[in-house]
C-alpha positions in Angstrom: 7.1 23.9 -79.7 8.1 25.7 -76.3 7.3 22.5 -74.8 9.8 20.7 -77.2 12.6 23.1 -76.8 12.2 23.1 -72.9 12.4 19.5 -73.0 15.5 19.4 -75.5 17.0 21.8 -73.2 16.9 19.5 -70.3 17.5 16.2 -71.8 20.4 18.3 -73.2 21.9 19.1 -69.6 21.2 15.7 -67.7 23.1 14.5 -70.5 26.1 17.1 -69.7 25.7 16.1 -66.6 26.2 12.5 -66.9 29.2 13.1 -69.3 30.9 15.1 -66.5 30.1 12.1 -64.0 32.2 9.4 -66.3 34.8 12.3 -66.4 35.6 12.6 -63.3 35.0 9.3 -62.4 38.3 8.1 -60.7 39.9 11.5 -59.9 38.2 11.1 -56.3 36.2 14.0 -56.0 33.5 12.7 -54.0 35.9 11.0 -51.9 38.3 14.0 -51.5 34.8 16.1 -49.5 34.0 12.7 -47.7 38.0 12.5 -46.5 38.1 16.4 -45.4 35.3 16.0 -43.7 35.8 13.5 -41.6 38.7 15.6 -40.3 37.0 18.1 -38.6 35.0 15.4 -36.1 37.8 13.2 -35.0 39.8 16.1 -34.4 37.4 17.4 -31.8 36.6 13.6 -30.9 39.8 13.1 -30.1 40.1 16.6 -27.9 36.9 15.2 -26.2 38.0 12.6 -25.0 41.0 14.0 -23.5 39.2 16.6 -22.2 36.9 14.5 -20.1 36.6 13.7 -16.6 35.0 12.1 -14.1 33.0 14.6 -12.3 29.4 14.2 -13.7 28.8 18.0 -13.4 25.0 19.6 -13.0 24.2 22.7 -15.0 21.7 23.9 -17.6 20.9 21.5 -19.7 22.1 21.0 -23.2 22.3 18.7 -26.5 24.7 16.5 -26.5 25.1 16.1 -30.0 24.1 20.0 -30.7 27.2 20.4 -28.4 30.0 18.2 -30.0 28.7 19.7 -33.5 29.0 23.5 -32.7 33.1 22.1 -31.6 33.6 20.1 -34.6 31.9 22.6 -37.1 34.6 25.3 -36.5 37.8 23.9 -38.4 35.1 22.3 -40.8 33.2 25.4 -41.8 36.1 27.6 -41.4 39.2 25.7 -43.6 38.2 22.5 -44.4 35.5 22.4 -46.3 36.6 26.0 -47.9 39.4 24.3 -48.4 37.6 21.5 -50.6 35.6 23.8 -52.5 38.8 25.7 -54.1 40.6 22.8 -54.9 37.8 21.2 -56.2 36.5 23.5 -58.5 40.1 24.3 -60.0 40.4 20.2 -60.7 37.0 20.0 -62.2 37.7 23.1 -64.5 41.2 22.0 -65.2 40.1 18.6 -66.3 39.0 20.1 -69.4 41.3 23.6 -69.6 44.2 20.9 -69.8 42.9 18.1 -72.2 40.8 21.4 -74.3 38.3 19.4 -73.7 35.6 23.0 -73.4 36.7 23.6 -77.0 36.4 20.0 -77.8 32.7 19.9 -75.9 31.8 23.2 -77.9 31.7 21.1 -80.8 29.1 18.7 -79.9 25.2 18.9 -80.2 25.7 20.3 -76.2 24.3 23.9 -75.3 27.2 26.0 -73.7 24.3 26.5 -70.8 24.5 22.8 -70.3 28.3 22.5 -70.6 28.8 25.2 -68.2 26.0 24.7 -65.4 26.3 20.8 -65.8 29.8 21.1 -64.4 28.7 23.8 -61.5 25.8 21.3 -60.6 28.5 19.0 -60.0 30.5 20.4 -57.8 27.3 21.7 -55.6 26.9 17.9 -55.2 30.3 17.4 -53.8 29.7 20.1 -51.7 26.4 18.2 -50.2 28.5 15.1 -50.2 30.9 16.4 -48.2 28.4 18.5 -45.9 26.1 15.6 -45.0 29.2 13.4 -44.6 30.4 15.9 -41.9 27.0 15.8 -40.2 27.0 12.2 -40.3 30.3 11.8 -38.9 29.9 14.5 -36.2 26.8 12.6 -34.8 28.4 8.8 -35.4 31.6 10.9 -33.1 29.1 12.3 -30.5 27.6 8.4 -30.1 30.6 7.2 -29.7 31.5 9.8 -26.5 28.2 8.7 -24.6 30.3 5.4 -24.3 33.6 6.5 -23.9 33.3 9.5 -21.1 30.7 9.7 -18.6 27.8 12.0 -19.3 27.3 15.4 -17.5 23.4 15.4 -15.6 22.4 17.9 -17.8 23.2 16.4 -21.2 20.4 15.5 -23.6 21.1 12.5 -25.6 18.8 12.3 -28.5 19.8 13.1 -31.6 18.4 16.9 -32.8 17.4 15.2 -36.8 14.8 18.7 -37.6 18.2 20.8 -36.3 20.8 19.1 -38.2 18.6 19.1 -41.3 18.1 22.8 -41.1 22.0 23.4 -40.0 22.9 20.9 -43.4 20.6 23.1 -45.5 22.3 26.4 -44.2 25.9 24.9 -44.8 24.9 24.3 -48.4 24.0 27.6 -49.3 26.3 29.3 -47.3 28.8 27.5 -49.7 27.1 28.6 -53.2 28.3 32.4 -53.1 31.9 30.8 -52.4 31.7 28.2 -55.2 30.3 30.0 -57.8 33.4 33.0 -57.2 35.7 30.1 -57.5 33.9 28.6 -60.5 33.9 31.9 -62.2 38.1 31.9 -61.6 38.5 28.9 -62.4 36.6 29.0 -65.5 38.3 32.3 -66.6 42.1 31.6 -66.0 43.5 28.4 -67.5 46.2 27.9 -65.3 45.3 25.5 -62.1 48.0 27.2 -59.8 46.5 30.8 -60.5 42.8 29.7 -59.7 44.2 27.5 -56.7 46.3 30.5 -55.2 43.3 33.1 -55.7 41.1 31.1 -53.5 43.7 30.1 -50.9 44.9 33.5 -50.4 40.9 34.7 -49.7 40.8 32.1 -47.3 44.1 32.9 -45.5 43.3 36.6 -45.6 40.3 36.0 -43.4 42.0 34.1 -40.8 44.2 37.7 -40.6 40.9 39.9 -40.4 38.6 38.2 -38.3 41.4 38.4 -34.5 40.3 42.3 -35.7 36.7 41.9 -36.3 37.9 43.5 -39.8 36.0 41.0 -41.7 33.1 42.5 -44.2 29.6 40.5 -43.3 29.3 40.1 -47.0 32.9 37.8 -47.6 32.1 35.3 -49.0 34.0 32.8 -46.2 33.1 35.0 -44.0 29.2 33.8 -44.9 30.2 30.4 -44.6 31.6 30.6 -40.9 28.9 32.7 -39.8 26.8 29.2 -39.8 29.4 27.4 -37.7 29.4 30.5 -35.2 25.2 30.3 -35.5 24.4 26.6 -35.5 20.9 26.8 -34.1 20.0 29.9 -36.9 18.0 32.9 -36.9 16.7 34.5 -33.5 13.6 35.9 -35.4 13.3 32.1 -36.5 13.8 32.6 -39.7 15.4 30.1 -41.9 18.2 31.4 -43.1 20.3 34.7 -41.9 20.7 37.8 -43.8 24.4 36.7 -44.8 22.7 33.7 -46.5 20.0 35.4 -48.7 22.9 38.2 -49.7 25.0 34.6 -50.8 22.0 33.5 -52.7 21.4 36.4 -54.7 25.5 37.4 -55.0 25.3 33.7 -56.7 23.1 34.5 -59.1 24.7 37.9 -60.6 28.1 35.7 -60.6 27.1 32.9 -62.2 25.3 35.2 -64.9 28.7 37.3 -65.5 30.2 33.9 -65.4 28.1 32.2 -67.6 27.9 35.2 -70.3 31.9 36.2 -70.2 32.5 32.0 -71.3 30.0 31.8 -73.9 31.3 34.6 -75.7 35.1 34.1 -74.4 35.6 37.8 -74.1 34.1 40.7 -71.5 33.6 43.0 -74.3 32.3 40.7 -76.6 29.6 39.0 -73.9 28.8 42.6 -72.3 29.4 45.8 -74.7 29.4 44.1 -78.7 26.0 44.7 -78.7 23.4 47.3 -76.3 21.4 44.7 -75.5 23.6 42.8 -74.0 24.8 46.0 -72.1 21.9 46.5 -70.7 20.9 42.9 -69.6 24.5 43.0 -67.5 23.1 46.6 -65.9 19.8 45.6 -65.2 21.5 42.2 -63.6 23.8 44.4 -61.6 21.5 47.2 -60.9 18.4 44.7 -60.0 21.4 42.7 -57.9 23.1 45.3 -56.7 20.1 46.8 -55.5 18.7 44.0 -53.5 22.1 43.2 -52.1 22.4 46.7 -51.0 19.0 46.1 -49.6 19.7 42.7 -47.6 22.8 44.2 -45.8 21.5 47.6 -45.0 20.6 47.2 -41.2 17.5 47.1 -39.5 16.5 48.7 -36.5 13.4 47.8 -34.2 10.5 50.1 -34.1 8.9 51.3 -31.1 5.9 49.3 -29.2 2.5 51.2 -28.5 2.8 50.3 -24.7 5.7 49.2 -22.4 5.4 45.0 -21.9 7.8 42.8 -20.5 6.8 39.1 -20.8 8.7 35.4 -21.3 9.4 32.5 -19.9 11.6 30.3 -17.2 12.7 27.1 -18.2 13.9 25.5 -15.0 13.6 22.4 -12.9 12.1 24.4 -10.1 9.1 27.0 -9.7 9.4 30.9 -9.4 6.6 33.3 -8.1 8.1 37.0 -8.5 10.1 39.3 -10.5 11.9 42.3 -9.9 13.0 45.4 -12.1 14.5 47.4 -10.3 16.1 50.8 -10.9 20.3 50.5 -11.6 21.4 53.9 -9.6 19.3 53.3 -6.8 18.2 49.7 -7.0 14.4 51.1 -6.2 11.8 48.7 -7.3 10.1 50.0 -10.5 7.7 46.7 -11.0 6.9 43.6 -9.5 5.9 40.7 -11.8 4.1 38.2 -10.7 5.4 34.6 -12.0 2.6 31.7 -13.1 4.0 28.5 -14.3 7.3 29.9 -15.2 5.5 32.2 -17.2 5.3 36.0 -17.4 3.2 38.9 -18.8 3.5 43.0 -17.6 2.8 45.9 -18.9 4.1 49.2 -17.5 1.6 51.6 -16.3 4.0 54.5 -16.1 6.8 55.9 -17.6 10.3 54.2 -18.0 13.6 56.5 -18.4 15.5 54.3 -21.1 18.9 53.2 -19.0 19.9 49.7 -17.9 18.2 48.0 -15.2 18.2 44.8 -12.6 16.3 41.9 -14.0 15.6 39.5 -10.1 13.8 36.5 -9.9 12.9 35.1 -6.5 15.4 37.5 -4.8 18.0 35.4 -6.2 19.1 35.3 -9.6 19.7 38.5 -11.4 20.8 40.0 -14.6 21.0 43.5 -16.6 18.7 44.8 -19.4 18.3 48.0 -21.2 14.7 49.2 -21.9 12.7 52.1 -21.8 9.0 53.4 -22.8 7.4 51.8 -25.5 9.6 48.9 -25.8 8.3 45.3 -25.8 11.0 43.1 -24.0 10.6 39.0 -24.3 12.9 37.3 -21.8 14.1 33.7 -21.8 15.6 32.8 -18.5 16.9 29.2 -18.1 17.9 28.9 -14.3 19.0 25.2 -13.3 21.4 23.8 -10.1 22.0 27.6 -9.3 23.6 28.4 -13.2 22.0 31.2 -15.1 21.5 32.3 -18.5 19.4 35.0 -19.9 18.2 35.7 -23.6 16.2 39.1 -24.6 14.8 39.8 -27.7 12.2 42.2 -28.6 12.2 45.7 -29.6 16.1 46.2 -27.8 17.1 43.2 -29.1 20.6 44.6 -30.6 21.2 46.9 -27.2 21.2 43.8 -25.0 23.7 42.0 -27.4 25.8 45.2 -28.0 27.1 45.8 -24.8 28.5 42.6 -24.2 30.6 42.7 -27.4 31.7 46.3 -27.2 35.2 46.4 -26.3 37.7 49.5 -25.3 40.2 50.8 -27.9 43.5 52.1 -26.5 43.7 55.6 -26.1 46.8 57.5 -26.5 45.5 60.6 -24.2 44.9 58.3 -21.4 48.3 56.8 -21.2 49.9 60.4 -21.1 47.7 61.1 -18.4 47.7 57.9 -16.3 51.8 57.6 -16.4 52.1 61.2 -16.2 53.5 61.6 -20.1 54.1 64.7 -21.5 52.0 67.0 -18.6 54.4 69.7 -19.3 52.6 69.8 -23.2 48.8 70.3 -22.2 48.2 72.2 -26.1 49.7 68.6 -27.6 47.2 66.2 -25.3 44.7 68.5 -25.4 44.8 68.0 -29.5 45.1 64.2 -29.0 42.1 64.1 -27.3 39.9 66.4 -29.6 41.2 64.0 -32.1 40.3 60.6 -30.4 37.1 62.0 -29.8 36.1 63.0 -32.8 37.4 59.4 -34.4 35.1 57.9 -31.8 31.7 60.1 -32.0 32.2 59.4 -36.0 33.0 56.1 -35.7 29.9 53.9 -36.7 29.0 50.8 -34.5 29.8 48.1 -36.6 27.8 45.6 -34.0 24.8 44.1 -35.8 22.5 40.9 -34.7 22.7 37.5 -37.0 19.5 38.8 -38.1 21.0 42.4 -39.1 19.9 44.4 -36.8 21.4 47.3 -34.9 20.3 49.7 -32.0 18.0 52.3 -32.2 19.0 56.2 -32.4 18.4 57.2 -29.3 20.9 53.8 -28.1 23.6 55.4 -30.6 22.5 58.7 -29.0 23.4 57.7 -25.5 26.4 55.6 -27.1 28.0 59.1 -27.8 27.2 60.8 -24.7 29.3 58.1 -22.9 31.8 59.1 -25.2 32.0 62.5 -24.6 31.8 61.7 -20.6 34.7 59.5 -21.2 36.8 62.4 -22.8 35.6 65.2 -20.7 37.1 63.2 -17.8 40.3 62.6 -18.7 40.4 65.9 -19.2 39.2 66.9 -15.7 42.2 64.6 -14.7 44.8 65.9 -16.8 43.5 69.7 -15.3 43.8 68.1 -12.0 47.2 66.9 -12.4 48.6 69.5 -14.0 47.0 72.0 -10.9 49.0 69.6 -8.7 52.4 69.6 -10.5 52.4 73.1 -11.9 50.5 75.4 -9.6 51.2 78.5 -11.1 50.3 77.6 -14.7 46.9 77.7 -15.9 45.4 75.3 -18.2 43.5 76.5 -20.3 40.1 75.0 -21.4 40.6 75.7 -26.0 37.4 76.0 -28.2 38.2 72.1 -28.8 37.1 71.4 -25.5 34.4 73.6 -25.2 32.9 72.0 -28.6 33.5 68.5 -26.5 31.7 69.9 -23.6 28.8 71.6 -25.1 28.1 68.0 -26.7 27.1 66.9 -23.2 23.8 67.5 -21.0 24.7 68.5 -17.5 20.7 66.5 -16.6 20.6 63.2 -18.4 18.9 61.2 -16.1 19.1 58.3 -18.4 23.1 58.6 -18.1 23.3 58.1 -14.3 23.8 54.4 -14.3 27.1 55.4 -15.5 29.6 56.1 -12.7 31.6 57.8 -15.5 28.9 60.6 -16.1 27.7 60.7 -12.4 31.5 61.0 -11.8 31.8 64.0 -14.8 28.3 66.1 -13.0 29.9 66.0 -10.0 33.2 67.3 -10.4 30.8 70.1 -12.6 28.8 70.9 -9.6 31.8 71.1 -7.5 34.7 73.1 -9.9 34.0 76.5 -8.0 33.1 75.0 -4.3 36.5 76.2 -2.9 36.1 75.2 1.1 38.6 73.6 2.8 36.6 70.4 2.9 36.3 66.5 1.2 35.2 66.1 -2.0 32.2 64.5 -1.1 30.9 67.1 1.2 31.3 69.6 -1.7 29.5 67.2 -4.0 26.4 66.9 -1.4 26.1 70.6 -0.8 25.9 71.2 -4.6 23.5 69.0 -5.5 21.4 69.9 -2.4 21.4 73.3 -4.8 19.3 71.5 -7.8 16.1 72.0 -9.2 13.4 69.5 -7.4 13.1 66.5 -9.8 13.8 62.7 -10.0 17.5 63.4 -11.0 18.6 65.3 -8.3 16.7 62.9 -6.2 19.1 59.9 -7.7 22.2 62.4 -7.8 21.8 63.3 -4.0 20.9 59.6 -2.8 23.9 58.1 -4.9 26.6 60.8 -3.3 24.8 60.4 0.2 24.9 56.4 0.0 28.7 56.9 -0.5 29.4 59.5 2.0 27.5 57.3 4.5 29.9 54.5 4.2 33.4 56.3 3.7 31.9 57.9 7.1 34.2 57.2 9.9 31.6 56.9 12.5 28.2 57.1 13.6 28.4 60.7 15.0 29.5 61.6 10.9 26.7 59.2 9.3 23.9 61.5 11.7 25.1 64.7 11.0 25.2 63.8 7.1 21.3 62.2 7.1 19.8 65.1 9.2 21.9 67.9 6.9 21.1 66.1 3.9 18.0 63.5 3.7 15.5 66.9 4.0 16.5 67.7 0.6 14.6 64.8 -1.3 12.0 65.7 -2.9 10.5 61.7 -3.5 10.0 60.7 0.1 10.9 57.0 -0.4 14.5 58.2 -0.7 14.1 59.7 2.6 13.2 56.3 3.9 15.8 54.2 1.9 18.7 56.5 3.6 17.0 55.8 6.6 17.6 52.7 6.4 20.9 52.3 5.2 21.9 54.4 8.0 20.4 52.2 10.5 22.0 49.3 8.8 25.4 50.5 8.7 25.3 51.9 12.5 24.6 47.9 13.3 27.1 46.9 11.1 29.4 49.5 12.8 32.7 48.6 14.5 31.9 47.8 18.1 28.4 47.0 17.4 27.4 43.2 18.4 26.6 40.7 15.3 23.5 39.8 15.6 23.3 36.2 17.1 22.4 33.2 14.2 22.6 29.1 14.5 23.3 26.9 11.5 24.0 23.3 11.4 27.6 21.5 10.2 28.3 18.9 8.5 27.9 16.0 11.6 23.9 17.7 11.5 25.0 19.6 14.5 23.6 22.8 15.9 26.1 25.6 15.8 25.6 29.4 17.4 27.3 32.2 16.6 27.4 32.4 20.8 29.4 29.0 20.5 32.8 30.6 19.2 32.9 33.8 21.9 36.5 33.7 22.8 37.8 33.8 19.9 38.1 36.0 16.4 35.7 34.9 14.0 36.1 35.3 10.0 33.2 34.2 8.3 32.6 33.6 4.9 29.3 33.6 3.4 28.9 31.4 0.0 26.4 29.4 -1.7 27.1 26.2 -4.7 25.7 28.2 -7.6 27.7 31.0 -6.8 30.8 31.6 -9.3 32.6 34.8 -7.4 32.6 32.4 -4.4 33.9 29.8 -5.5 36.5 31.7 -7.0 37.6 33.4 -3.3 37.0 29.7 -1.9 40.8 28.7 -2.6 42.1 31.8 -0.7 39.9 31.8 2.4 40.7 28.1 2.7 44.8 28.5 2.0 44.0 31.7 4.6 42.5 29.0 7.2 45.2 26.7 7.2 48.2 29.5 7.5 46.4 31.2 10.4 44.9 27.4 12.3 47.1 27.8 15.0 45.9 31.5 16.1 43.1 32.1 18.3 41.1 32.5 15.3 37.8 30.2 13.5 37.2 30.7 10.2 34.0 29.3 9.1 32.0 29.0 5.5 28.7 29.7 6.2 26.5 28.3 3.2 22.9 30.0 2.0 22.7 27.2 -0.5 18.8 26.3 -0.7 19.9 22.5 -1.6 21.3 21.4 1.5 22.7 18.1 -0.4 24.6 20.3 -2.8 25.8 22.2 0.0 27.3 18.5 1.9 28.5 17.9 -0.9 30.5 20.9 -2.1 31.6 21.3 1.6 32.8 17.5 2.4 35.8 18.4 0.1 36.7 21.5 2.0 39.8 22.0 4.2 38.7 20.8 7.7 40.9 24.1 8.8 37.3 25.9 7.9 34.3 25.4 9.9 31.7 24.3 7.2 27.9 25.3 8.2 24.4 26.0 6.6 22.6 28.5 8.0 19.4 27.3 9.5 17.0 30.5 8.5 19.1 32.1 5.6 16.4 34.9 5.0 16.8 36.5 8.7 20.5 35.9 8.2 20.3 37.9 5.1 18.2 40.1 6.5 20.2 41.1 10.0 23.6 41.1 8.3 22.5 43.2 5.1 23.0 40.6 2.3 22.9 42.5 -0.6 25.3 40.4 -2.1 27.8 37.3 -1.9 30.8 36.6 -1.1 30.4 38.2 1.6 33.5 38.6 4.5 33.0 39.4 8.0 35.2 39.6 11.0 34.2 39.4 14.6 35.9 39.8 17.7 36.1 37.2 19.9 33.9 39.1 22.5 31.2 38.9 19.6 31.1 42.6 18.1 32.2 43.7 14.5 35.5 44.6 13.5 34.6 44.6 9.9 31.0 43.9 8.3 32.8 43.7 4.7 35.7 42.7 4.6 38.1 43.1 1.7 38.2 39.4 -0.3 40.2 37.1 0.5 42.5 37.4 -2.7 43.7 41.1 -1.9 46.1 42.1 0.4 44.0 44.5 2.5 42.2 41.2 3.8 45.5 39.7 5.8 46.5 43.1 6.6 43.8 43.3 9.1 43.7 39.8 10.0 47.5 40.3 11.6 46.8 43.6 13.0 43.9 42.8 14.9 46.1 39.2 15.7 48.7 41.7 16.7 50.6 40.0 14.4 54.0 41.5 12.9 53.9 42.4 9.2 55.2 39.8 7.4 58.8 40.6 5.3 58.6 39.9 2.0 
């Protein structure tokens, strides 16, 4: 009999479902999602195609088609096909709310199951119309570009079918939480202007919350455009995202409420005539609620039972080495050996959790945050000198988080940077207990696609930085105010001493912050009243700590700056032999050693050490070659952005100053010397173009830490300035006409 009834059941609601077929046959439906979505991919065809040029560029490689989808997907995901949904799902329901055609199907051997899912599974099928006709269209549009525009190197050009399945899948039930709101509107409210205006104005009130990252994960567009911003899905490889299960299972306690209010036309009637059907809707909501709560409540990564570091470089060339090295100090804290573009490490000793250097080869580099106990999987892709680096792992939301973290305006540090309201200290000083304590109990709303956020000790440190930031503007505004009011005291309230009691004075996992090395120093050096520089104070105070790793970092960050603010060699001598006995870790000793003897050759007056390269006509050229007059050399590579960037001033720089005893010269330390012809065969000829013959004793003699890189030499071939200012500020021509003896320029 169960059989039978099952049956009945379903033959009942194929045949509901034909019946709404021939209903809405010549209303255009289907055609409607087919129309809308072909929107969306011409639009960003069109854009394409005038964004297009002839340069063939090199880069990492890509999809093609993945590419011209994740453009056309945007206004598709984000208004269009929302768009569709609402209007369709008020037309299909006011078909019948006009012509009372659910009373008139109420009287027919139809279930009001069948009646009411029959149309539902309807417009779900107009959605997938509409969905796989974008996808068709976007790839038909992507084609037609590999015949219209020429092709960048790096472009892949076969079509991604497993992808674009997955991505179609994900686009479909994405939409169900949003459909089956509307359908429940819709349903409930007769009049097709009401149910139309209801789900426009959702979707216009995201379009206003999302500029302010305002928008709740669990909206139901909100779900929807989460796919277009994540086209390739999960990170954790899973198959859908978080937001996608929550629409799922938000679907199904709608479409029950739904489905329960229209059978028995009334709330009180389908929910609270009877206890049993009070507590079917409370276990619904309860068993709902529950799981909901339970799908956006995020996660956080647990700790590793050792410290590994291990991945992968995807590249057209072969690397043997990587680097981690320490952020204060840039001291090498492991070196990874590299086997097919593959990696695997695990830490033998302790690692202070703070940010550190990720270096491959010496040359390409990038910042992670780690510490003991964490396992860390890096995906490097590394191709015609561009970079990009993935991490997931156990810090997989800390390495995310601190690229999207962005500065709110602060009210206490205007008054103190344009010198506002100095004469009220009691009114700023309650401003910033105030900020502060808004920003310590502020939550970080950052989470991962997957739902994942930091771990404590991340939201620990996260607050600490806080506090620093506070405690410093207040050290300003006490500074200022000792400067414009010398005879008035400020006073430091209980406000700021609860501020200041919330941060450790010995953090060694803080120093890679300038802000907190900045905030323990002017600590250390409050009650130092000598008659001398700030930075002497600072060394002579931290020569006072406690042996230990952190005052080994303190003293060697303060002496590396004192050593180049030093005026001379005499200065840099006196400060390494006062100073460099005070390490505890002798490797610091050495490294300040070094830097010493670095700087003293790099020292005005000092000769530049003598290097050939070749130019452009494969000619030999010597530094010896351009005695006699003043040389400004700037030192650049292809892949290099910052370079490239300063390349239009050196060159406009070049061609102002050509007719002064003066050669400027590019000096490239590309490893391609073909990309290197090429890049510099479209230079100003006002610029000597060259490749250094042995880049690595180049580097090594002239301290490369780094490019762009701008040096000057006399013409007698001696330093006038190892590091010159760049080209694009006004320091840099300033001492190009002095040492011209060239009159300042009126403006």
């Amino acid at each position: 009999m169960k059989k039978i009834t099952m049956k009945n059941k379903l033959s009942n609601f194929i045949t509901a479902l034909k019946a709404e077929n021939i209903k809405k046959s010549g209303t255009g439906f289907y055609w409607t999602g087919v129309a809308l979505a072909f929107l969306s991919p011409l639009l960003f065809y069109i854009v394409a195609i005038f964004q297009s040029t002839d340069e063939v560029k090199t880069g990492i490689p890509y999809n093609h088609y993945m590419r011209f989808m994740e453009g056309s997907i945007q206004p598709f995901a984000y208004f269009f096909f929302p768009l569709f949904i609402i209007i369709t799902v008020s037309r299909i329901t006011q078909i019948d709310h006009k012509n009372g055609g659910w009373q008139l199907m109420e009287t027919q051997p139809t279930y009001k199951f069948s009646i009411y899912f029959s149309k539902f599974t309807t417009i779900l099928i107009a959605n997938l119309i509409s969905i796989i006709s974008f996808v068709i269209f976007s790839v038909f549009a992507a084609w037609m570009l590999t015949f219209i525009i020429p092709m960048p190197k790096m472009a892949l050009v076969e079509i991604p079918f497993s992808i674009l399945f997955h991505l179609t899948i994900r686009l479909f039930i994405a939409a169900i939480f949003l459909t089956s709101i509307q359908y429940l509107i819709s349903v409930l409210l007769s009049s097709f202007i009401w149910s139309i205006l209801i789900g426009f104005f959702g979707l216009l009130l995201m379009s206003f919350l999302s500029p302010f990252n305002l928008t709740p994960v669990w909206y139901p567009f909100e779900i929807l455009s989460k796919v277009a911003n994540t086209t390739t899905g999960s990170q954790l490889e899973h198959w859908f995202l978080f937001t996608e299960y929550f629409g799922i299972v938000a679907s199904f306690v709608f479409l029950y409420v739904g489905f329960q209010w229209y059978q028995h036309k009334q709330f009180k009637l389908a929910f609270l005539n009877k206890s049993s059907k009070f507590i079917s809707l409370l276990s619904v909501l309860v068993l709902g609620g529950g799981l909901l709560f339970w799908l956006l409540n995020p996660n956080q990564m647990s700790n590793y039972e050792t410290t590994i570091m291990c991945g992968k470089i995807e590249s057209d060339n072969s690397f043997h080495t990587i680097y981690i090295k320490d952020a204060i100090v840039h001291d090498t804290i492991a070196v990874i050996p590299v086997v097919n573009n593959e990696f695997h490490y695990q830490f033998k000793n302790k690692v202070i959790t703070d940010y550190y250097e990720i270096n491959i080869d010496g040359k390409y580099g990038d910042k992670l945050f780690f510490g003991s106990n964490d396992s860390i999987y890096v995906t490097s892709k590394i191709y015609s000198g561009k970079t990009e680096f993935e991490y997931k792992g156990t810090r997989l939301a800390e390495n995310q988080m601190d690229a999207n973290t962005q500065e709110s305006w602060s009210s206490v540090n205007y008054f103190i940077e344009e010198n506002q309201n100095l004469d009220k200290p009691q009114m700023i000083i309650d401003a910033l207990y105030k900020e502060w304590k808004e920003a310590i109990a502020e939550p970080n709303k950052f989470r991962t696609i997957d739902n994942f956020i930091g771990k404590n000790d991340f939201k620990e440190r996260a607050e600490k930085l806080t506090t620093t930031k506070y405690m410093n503007l207040w050290n300003q505004l006490v500074k200022k105010r000792k400067a414009l009011y010398p005879n008035e005291k400020t006073i430091e309230t209980e406000d700021i001493k609860e501020i200041k009691s919330k941060l450790p004075l010995d953090d060694e996992s803080l120093l890679s912050s300038e802000e907190y090395f900045n905030y323990i120093r002017s600590q250390l050096i409050i009650n130092n009243n000598q008659d001398i520089n700030d930075n002497l104070k600072a060394l002579q105070e931290i020569a006072k700590l406690k042996k230990g790793s952190f005052k080994d970092k303190m003293l060697f960050w303060q002496l590396n700056k004192s050593l180049e603010d030093a005026s001379n060699s005499e200065e840099r001598n006196v400060l390494v032999a006062s100073f460099n006995p005070n390490f505890g870790n002798s490797k610091y000793q050495s490294k300040i050693n070094n830097i010493n003897k670095v700087l003293e050759s790099l020292g005005k007056g000092k000769v530049a050490p003598l290097f050939e390269a070749t130019n452009l006509e494969s000619k030999i050229v010597s530094l010896a070659d351009l005695k006699g007059k003043f040389v400004v050399i700037d030192v650049w590579a292809t892949w290099c952005g910052p370079c490239k960037q300063q390349a239009p001033y050196f060159e406009k720089m070049a061609l102002k100053y050509k007719s002064n005893k003066i050669q400027f010269v590019g000096l490239s330390v590309d490893e391609d010397v073909k990309k290197w012809f090429i890049d510099a065969k479209s230079k100003s000829k006002a610029t000597l173009q060259i490749h250094a013959n042995d880049k690595n004793a180049f580097g090594k003699n002239y301290s490369m830490e780094s490019i762009p890189r701008f040096i000057l030499i006399d013409p007698n071939g001696k330093f006038i300035n190892a590091k010159m200012p760049r080209p694009e500020e006004p320091a840099f021509e300033i001492i190009l006409r002095k040492e011209l003896h060239l009159q300042d320029e009126k403006e």
